[in-house]
ZANUVEX-85462 format. One record per residue (C-alpha): residue in three letters; z, y, x. Coordinates in steps of 0.1 Angstrom, whole numbers, plus 5000, padded with zeros to 4 digits. Layout:
ZANUVEX-85462
PT  resn     w     v     u
PT   ALA     Z     Y     X
...
end
This chain:
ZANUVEX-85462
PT  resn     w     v     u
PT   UNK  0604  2977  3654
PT   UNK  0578  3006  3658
PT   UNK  0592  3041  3659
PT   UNK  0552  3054  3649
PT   UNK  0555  3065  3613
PT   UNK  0523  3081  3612
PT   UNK  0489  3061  3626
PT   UNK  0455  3072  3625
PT   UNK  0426  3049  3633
PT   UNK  0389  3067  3637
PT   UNK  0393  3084  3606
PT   UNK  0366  3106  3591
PT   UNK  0362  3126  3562
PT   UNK  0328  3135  3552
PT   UNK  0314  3160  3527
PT   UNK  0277  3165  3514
PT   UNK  0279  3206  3507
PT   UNK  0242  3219  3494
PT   UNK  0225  3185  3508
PT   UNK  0239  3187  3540
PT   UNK  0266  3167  3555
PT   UNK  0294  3181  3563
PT   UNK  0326  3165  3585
PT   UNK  0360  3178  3580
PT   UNK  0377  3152  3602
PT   UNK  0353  3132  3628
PT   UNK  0365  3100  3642
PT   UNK  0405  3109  3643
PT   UNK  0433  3089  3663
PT   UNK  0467  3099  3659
PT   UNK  0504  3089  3662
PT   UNK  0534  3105  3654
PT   UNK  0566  3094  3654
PT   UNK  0594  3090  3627
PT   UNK  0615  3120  3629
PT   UNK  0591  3142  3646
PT   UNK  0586  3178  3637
PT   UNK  0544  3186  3639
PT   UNK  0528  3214  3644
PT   UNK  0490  3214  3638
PT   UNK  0473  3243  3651
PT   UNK  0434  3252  3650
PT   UNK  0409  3281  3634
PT   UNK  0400  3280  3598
PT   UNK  0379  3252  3592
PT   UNK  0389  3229  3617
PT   UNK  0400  3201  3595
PT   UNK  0437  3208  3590
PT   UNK  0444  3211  3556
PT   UNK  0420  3178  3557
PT   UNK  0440  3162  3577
PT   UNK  0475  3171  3556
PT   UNK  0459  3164  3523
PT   UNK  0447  3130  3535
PT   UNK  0480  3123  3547
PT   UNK  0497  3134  3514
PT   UNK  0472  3111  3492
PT   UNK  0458  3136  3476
PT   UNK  0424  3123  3495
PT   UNK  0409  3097  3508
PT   UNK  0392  3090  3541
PT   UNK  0354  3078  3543
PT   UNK  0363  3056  3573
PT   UNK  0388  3045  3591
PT   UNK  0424  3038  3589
PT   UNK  0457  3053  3580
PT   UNK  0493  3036  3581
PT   UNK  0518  3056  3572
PT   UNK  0555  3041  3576
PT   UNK  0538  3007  3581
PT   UNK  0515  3003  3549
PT   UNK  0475  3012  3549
PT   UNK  0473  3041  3526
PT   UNK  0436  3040  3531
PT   UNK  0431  3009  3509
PT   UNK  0457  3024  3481
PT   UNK  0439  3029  3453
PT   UNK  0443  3058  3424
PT   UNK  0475  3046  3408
PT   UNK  0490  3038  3441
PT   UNK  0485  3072  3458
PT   UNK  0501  3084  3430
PT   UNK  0532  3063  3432
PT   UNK  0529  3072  3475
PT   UNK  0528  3111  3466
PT   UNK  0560  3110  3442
PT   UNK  0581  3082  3465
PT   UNK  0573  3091  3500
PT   UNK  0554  3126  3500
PT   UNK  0575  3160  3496
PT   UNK  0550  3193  3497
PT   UNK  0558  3226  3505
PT   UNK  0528  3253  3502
PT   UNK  0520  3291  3517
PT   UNK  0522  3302  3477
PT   UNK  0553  3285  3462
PT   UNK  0541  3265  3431
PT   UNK  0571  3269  3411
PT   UNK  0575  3269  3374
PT   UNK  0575  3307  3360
PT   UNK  0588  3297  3328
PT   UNK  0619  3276  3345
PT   UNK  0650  3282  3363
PT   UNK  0658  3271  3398
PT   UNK  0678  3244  3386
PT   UNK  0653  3233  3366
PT   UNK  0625  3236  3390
PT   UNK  0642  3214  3416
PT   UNK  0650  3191  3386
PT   UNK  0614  3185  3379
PT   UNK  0613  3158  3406
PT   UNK  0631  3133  3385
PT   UNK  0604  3133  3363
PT   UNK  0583  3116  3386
PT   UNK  0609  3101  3413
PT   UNK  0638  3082  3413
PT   UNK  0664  3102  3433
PT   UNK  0702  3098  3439
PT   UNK  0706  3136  3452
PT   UNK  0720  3162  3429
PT   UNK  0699  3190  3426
PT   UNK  0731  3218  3425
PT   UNK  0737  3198  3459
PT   UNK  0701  3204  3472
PT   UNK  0704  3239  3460
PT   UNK  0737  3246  3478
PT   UNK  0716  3229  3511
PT   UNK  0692  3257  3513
PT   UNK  0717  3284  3505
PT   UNK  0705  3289  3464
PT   UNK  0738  3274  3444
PT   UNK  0747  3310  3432
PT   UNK  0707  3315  3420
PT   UNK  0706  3279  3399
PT   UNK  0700  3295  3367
PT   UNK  0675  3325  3378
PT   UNK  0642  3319  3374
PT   UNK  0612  3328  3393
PT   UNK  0609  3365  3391
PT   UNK  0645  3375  3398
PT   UNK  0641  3359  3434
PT   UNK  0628  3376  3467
PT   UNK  0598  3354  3482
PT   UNK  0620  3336  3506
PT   UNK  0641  3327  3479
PT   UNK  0612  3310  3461
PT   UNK  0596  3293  3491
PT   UNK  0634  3282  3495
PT   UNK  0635  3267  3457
PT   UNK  0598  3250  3468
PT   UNK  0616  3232  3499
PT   UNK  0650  3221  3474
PT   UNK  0623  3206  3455
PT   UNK  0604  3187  3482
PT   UNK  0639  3180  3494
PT   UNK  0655  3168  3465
PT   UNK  0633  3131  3465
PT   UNK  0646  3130  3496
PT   UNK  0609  3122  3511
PT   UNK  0602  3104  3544
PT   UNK  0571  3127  3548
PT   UNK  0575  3161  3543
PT   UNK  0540  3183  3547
PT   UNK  0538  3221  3549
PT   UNK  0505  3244  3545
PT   UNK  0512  3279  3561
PT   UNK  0551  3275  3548
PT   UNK  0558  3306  3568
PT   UNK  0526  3325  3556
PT   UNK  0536  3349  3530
PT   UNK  0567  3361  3543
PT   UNK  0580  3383  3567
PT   UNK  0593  3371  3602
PT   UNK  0627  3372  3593
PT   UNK  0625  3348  3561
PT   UNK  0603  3328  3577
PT   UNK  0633  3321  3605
PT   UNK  0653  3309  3580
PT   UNK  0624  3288  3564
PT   UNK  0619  3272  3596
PT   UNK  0653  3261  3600
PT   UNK  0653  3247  3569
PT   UNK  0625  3224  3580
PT   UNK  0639  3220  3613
PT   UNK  0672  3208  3597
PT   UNK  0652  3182  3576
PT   UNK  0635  3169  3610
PT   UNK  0672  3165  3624
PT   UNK  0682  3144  3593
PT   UNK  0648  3120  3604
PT   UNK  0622  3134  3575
PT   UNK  0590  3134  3595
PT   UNK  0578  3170  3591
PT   UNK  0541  3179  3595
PT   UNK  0535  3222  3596
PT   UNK  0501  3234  3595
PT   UNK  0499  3269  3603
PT   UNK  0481  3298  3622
PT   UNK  0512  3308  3636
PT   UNK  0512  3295  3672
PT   UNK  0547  3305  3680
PT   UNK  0559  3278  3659
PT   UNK  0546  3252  3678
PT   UNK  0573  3263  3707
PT   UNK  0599  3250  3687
PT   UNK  0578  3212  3676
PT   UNK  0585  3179  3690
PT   UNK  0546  3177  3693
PT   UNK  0513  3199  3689
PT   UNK  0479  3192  3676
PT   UNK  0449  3210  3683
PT   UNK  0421  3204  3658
PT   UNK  0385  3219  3663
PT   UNK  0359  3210  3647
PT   UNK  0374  3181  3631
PT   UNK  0385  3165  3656
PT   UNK  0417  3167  3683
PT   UNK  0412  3193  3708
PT   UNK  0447  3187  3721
PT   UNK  0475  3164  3711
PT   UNK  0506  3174  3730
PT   UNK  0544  3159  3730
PT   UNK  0569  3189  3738
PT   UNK  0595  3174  3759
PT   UNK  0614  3207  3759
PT   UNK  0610  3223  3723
PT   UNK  0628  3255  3721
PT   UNK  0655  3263  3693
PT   UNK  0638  3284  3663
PT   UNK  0667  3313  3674
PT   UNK  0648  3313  3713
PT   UNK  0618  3323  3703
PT   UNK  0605  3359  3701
PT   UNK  0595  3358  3666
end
């Protein structure tokens, strides 16, 4: 049995922006391994959150070929990327998407609206250090808190494919430590975890580094030595 989770085959993802076309993603091939923690690194516009939204289902590619945990997401229609994003997808973004209105309880709850799940949320919430916040909502909570709730949330459908845009990015070094062990810890447990970030001192502690520029891989690196999050000069 294949340990690749993740396989890209030439994919490209093509834009027309005033007239002109416009390539986000030019002729990718990729592989990542079940289990991995990703970092994909490259300057603003080099196809990154392209690549991550692809993954996620949330687009499509105009060519090519994507298997994720052996099925061709590329041919899913609508209805079926739907069911992909709620069974297999967890997200976690820079600015934390959680309900206002609701409590943290009820924000991690939200998933069984849309996935079956066998984890109990207080559970989750005890996992990421939030069991005596459950019933707080949004505004009582530091940032890290909230990016914290964001994660119990993604964690609670227990996904195979976890994605993360800038999941660091609004928070101070400190927080974002104990963010990235969160993440880390959700790698260990086999979750495939895919960071895209700025932040190039995260990619000291990832089983394996991308490169993008220009829509395409600039570098695609496996890190035989990662470091632990707690060894880097953050």
């Amino acid at each position: 049995m294949s340990t690749n989770f993740v396989e890209l085959r030439n994919v490209s993802r093509e834009y027309l922006i005033g007239g002109q076309e416009y390539k986000a993603l030019n002729k990718i091939n990729l592989t990542i391994k079940r289990g991995e923690l990703v970092v994909v690194l490259g300057p603003s516009g080099a196809g990154k959150s392209t690549l991550l939204n692809i993954l996620g289902g949330m687009d499509s590619p105009t060519s090519g070929k994507i298997e994720v945990d052996g099925h061709d997401i590329s041919k899913y229609k609508p209805k079926q990327l739907t069911k992909y994003r709620a069974e297999k997808v967890g997200f976690i973004f820079q600015f934390y998407n959680i309900m206002p209105t609701l409590t943290t309880e009820e924000n991690v709850r939200l998933v069984e609206d849309v996935s079956e799940t066998d984890k109990d949320a207080l559970e989750v919430l005890k996992s990421v250090g939030l069991e005596k916040h459950a019933h707080k909502f949004p505004n009582e909570l530091s940032g890290g808190e909230q990016q914290r709730v964001s994660i119990a949330r993604a964690v609670m459908k227990d996904p195979a494919l976890l994605l993360c845009d800038e999941p660091t990015g609004a928070l101070d070094s400190k927080t974002g430590v104990e963010v990235l062990k969160l993440l880390k810890k959700q790698s260990d447990e086999n979750t495939t975890v895919i960071i895209v970030t700025h932040n190039a001192q995260i990619a000291e502690i990832a089983d394996h580094i991308i490169h993008l520029k220009n829509g395409q891989i600039e570098q695609d690196i496996v890190n035989k030595k990662p470091k632990a999050i707690d060894e880097v000069s953050w």
